[in-house]
N, C-alpha and C positions, 0 to 999 in steps of 0.2 A: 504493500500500500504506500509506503516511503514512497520506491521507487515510481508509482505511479505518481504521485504527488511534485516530484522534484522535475520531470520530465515534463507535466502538464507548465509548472513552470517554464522554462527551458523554452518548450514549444511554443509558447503562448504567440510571442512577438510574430516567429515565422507562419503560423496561421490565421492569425489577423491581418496579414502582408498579402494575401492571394485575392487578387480579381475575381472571387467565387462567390454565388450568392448569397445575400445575407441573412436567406432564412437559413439555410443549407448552414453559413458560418455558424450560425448560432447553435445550430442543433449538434452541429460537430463539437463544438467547447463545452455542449452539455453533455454529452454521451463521454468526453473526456472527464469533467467531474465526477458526473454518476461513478464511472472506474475510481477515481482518486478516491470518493466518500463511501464508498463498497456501499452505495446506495441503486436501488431499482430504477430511479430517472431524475434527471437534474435538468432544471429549464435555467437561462438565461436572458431574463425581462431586459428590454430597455422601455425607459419612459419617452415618449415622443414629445420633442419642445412645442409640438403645435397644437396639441389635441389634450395632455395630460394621461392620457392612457398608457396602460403595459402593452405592448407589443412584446411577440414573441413565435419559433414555431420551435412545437415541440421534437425532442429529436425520438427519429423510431416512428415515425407516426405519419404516414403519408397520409395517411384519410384526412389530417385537420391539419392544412397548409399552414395556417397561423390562429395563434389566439390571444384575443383581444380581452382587458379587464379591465371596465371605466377605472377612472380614477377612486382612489382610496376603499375599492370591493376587493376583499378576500384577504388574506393574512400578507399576500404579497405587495398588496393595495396599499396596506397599515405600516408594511416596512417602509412602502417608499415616503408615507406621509410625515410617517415619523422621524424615520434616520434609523432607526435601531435595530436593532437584527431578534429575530422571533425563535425560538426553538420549542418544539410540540410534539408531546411524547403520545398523543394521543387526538387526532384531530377531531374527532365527534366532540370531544367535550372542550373546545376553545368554538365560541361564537362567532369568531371572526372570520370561521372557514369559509370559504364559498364552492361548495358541492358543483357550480355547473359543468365547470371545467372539467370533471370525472363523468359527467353526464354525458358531454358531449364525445368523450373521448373512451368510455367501457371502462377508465382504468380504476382504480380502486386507492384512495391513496388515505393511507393510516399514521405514517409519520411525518412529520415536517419541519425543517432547515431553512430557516430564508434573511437572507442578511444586505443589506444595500449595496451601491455603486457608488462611493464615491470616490471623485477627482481629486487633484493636489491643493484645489480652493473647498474643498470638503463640499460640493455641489452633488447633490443625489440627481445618478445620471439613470440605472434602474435597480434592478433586484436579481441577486443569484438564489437559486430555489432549488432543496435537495429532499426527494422524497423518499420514504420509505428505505431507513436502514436494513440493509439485509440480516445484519445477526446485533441485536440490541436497542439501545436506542443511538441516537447521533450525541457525541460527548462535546467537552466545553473547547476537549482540542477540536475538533470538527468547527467549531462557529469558528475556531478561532485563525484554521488555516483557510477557512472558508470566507470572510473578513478580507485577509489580505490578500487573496488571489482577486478578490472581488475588486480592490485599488489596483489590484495589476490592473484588470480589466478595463477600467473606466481611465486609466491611464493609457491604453494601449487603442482603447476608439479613438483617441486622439489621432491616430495615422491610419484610420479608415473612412470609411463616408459616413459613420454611425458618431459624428464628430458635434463638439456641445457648439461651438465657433457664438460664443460668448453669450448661448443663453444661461441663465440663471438655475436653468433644472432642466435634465432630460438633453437629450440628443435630436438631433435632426434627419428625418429619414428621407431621404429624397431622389431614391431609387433601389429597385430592391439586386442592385449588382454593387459588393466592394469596390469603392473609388469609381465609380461610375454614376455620377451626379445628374441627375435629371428626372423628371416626369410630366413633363409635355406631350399633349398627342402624338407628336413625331417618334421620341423617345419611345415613345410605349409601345409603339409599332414594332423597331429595333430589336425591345425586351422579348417580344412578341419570338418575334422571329430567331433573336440570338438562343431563347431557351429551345424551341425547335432542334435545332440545328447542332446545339452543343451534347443531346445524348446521341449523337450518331457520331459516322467517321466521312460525316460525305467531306468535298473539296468544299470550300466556301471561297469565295471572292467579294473581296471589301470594296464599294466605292463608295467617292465622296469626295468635296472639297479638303486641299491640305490643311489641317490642323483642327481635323473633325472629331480625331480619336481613335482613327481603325486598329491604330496600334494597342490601345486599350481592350476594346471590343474584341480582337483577335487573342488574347490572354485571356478574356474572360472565359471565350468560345471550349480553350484548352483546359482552363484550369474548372470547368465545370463539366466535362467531359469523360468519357470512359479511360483515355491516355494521363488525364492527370496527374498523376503521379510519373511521369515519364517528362523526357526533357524539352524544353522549351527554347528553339532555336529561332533566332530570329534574324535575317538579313537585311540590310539596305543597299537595295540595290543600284542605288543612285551614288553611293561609295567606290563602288566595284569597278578598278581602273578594268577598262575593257579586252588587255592582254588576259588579265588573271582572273578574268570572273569565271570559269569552267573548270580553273586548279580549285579556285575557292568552294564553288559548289560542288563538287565532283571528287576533290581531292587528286592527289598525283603520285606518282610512284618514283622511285627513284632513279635517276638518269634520264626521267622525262621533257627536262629543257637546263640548261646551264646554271648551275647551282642545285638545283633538286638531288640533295645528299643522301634524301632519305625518303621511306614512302610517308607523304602527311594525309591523314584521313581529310572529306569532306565537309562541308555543315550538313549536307543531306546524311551524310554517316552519323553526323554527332548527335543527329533527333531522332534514330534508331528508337521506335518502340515510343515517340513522341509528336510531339507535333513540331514542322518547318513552319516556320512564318517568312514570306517571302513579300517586302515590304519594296512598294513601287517597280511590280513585276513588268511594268510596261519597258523597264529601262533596259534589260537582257536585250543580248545582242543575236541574232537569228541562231550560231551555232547551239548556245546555249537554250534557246527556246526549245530545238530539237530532241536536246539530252534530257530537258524536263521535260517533257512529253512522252518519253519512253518511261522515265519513272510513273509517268502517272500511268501510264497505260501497262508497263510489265511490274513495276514495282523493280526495278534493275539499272543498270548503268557499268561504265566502263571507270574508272580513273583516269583522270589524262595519263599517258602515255602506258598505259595497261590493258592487256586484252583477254582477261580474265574478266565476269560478268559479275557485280556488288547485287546482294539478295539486299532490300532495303523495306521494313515495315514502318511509314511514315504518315502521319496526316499532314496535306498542305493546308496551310488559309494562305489566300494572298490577297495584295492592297494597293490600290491604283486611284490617283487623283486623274488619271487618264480618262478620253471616253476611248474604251479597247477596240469598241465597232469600228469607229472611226481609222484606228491604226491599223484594223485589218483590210479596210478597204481602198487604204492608203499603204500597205505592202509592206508597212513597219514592224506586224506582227501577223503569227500564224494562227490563221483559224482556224484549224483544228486544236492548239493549245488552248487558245481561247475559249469554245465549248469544253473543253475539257477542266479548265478552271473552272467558271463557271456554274456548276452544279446545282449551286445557294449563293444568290448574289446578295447582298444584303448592303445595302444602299446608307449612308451616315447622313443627315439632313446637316446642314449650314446653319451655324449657332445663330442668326437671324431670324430662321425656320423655326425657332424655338422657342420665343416669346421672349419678353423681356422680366419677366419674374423667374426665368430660367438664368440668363444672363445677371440676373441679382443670385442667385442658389450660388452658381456657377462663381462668382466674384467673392461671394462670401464664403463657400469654402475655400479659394484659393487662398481670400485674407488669413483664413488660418493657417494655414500651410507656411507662408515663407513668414507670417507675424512670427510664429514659433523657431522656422529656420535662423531669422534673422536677427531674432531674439528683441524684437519691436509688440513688445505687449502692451496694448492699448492703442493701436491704431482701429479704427473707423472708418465707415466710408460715409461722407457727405451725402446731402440732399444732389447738391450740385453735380458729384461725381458722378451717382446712382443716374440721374437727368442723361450727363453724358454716355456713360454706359449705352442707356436705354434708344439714344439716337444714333449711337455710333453702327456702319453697317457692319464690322467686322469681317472683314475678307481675309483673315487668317484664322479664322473662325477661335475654337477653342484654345489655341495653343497663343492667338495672337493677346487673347484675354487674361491670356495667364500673366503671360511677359507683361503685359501692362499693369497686371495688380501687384506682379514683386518688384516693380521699377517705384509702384504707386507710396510701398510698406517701405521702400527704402528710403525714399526721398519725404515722407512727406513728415509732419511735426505732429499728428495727432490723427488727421480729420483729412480724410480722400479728397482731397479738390481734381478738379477736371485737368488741370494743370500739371500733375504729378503723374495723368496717367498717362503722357505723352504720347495720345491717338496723335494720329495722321489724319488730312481732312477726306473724307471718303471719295473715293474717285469715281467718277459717273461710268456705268454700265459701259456704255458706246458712247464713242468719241465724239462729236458735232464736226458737220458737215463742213466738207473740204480738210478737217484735219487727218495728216496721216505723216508718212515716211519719205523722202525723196531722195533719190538714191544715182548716181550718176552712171551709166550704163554701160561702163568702161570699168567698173570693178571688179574683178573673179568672184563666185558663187561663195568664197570663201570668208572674203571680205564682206558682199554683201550679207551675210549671214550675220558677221560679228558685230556690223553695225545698226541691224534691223533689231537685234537683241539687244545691243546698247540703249536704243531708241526705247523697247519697248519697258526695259531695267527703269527707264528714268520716268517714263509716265508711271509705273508703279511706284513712285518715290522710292526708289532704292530699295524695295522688297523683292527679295531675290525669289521668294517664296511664290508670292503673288504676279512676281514677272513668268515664273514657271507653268504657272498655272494658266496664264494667258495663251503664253507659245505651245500649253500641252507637250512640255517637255517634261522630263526632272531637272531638279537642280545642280546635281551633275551635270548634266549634259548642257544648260545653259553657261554652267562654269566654261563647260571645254569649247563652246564654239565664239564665248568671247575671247577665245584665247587668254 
């Protein structure tokens, strides 16, 4: 039992760090108590900053997804009202039980454990609940390791989306995937679909504008999946100098080009038995299209300069700010790889698309994130800011919000002014009539290239991101053709 107890410690941090869902999270930390308290079942409440209610899903119990307990009903109600932790050697005879929760769920529950959540500002965030000792009743050591795991806990939502980000009581729920913030109809759509798609092994393909999150969404897809526990590789392929992109995917043998001392495995090797995450697949260069289309299709490959065939059990997700159609019919990619990705496309909406009490969620959890990084405790966002936020169009969508709120937490003296978040002014759709590019007709296709992306760099204000996204390149490849 120690060692169960020492290990739930231990583990705590690294299983509050996974992109997994957060009914799923919760049930898994109570199924690990339950072991530690050599108890039948342990729930892990949290109180919702917006509502006052427990939230919770029980673990073991797929019939009852989640359960809900108003504020201040049942002995778990009374810990959270109070602060103080309840021990019950006998629940029929304490009044404060509330029977429904055994009604709704068959189970029978005769003893009870239940001790608060609190933060390092002593803020009741929810309630850990440990029922039915198996041999005796629960002792004063039980409340009492039961106590301080419970501050681990409320310390450790701190670096998930189950985050207080300066309410006074309870946490903020605002999507039901770790670190994946939202609940807007778009989003929900997403949730819809990424839970789909996460109990299988099909291929998925992410699209969306850049800095939507696919990179997130692709973590969730694996770490709530059958591969979970298996490795999680992830490539950028807008990195991949285009000599070495097919040593790098593929790996290479030894004596296969000038320096190759030794054989070096793949990243398709290294996600053996996991998932590849192949981020901005549209950048792959045809040879390499070919190679990853034989994996999809035989599950096999070659090493560069090897001709011995790699057995490989992998799931792909891949991720494109690309429209792929369009590069297939532009010759830039293969369509037969293309359906073959493909399978589950699941589309990211533009934080625009989102609403602007999303982009408030969004901001305010970031506030806490680098408030804490940065060690800027007691920043705020303005009337003014939030105003700005709320008009700005964001065309770097999530990732551009982010940078602007730890620019905002570093520079600002208390209080978000619009000032601090150093938006850019939003640039119009389509350009107005007669403006464009003039180019002298005597330049190589090389030249003009470099300076049709100069041109198009500088209407994006210097957003390499967003200039990418116009030319439907990556940003690699706009690096390489401005020389």
């Amino acid at each position: 039992m120690k060692d169960d107890r020492l290990s739930l410690l231990l583990d705590l941090g690294a299983t509050l760090h996974r992109e997994v869902g957060l009914d799923a999270l919760l049930g898994e930390v109570g199924s690990r108590i339950a072991r530690a308290l050599v108890a039948e079942r342990a729930t892990v409440f949290v109180v919702d900053a917006a509502t006052g209610e427990l939230r919770s899903r029980i673990a073991d119990l797929a019939e009852v997804p989640e359960i809900r307990v108003p504020a201040g009903q049942g002995i778990a109600g009374a810990v959270a009202a109070s602060g103080r932790g309840i021990r019950v050697d006998d629940v029929t005879r304490d009044a404060r039980f509330f029977a429904g929760v055994d009604l709704r769920t068959g189970f029978r529950t005769r003893s009870l454990l239940a001790v608060p959540m609190r933060d390092a500002r002593r803020a009741i965030r929810g309630v850990v609940q440990a029922v039915n000792k198996r041999e005796g009743a629960f002792s004063a050591e039980d409340e009492a390791f039961l106590t301080a795991l419970a501050s681990q806990l409320a310390l450790a939502f701190e670096w998930t989306s189950l985050r207080s980000d300066g309410a006074p009581r309870g946490v903020w729920v605002r999507g039901p995937y770790n670190h994946i913030v939202g609940d807007s109809p778009a989003m929900r759509a997403v949730y819809d679909l990424l839970q789909r798609v996460s109990s299988t092994d099909a291929t998925v393909l992410l699209t969306g504008e850049t800095g939507t999150g696919k990179g997130l969404v692709a973590r969730a897809i694996a770490a709530n999946g059958p591969r979970a526990a298996g490795p999680f590789v992830t490539v950028d392929c807008t990195t991949l100098p285009e000599a070495l992109v097919e040593s790098e995917l593929f790996g290479h043998e030894r004596g296969a080009f000038t320096g190759a001392d030794r054989r070096v495995p793949g990243k398709i090797e290294g996600a053996q038995g996991g998932t590849l995450f192949l981020d901005e697949v549209g950048e792959l260069p045809p040879a390499a299209q070919a190679k990853l289309l034989r994996v999809l299709q035989e599950r096999r490959f070659e090493r560069v300069g090897g001709r011995e065939p790699v057995d490989v059990d992998v799931r792909v997700i891949t991720a494109t700010h690309r429209e792929l159609a369009r590069e297939v019919r532009a010759g830039r990619f293969r369509e037969d790889l293309f359906y073959r990705l493909r399978v589950v496309e699941l589309e990211l909406p533009p934080l625009r698309a989102r609403g602007p009490a999303e982009i408030v969620a969004l901001a305010r959890h970031f506030l806490g994130v680098y408030s804490r990084r940065h060690r800027r405790d007691g920043v705020t966002l303005g009337d003014a800011g939030l105003a700005a936020m709320a008009a700005h169009r964001w065309p770097g969508n999530v990732r551009e919000l982010e940078h602007a709120i730890e620019r905002a937490v570093v520079l600002s003296d208390g209080v978000v002014e619009p000032a601090h978040l150093g938006l850019l002014p939003s640039l119009p759709s389509e350009r107005p009539p007669g403006a464009g590019v003039t180019l002298p007709l005597d330049l190589s296709l090389e030249e003009a290239s470099r300076r049709y992306c100069e041109a198009v760099l500088s209407a994006a204000g210097g957003n390499s991101s967003e200039a990418a996204r116009r030319l439907r390149v990556g940003r690699n490849t706009l690096a390489r053709r401005r020389g």
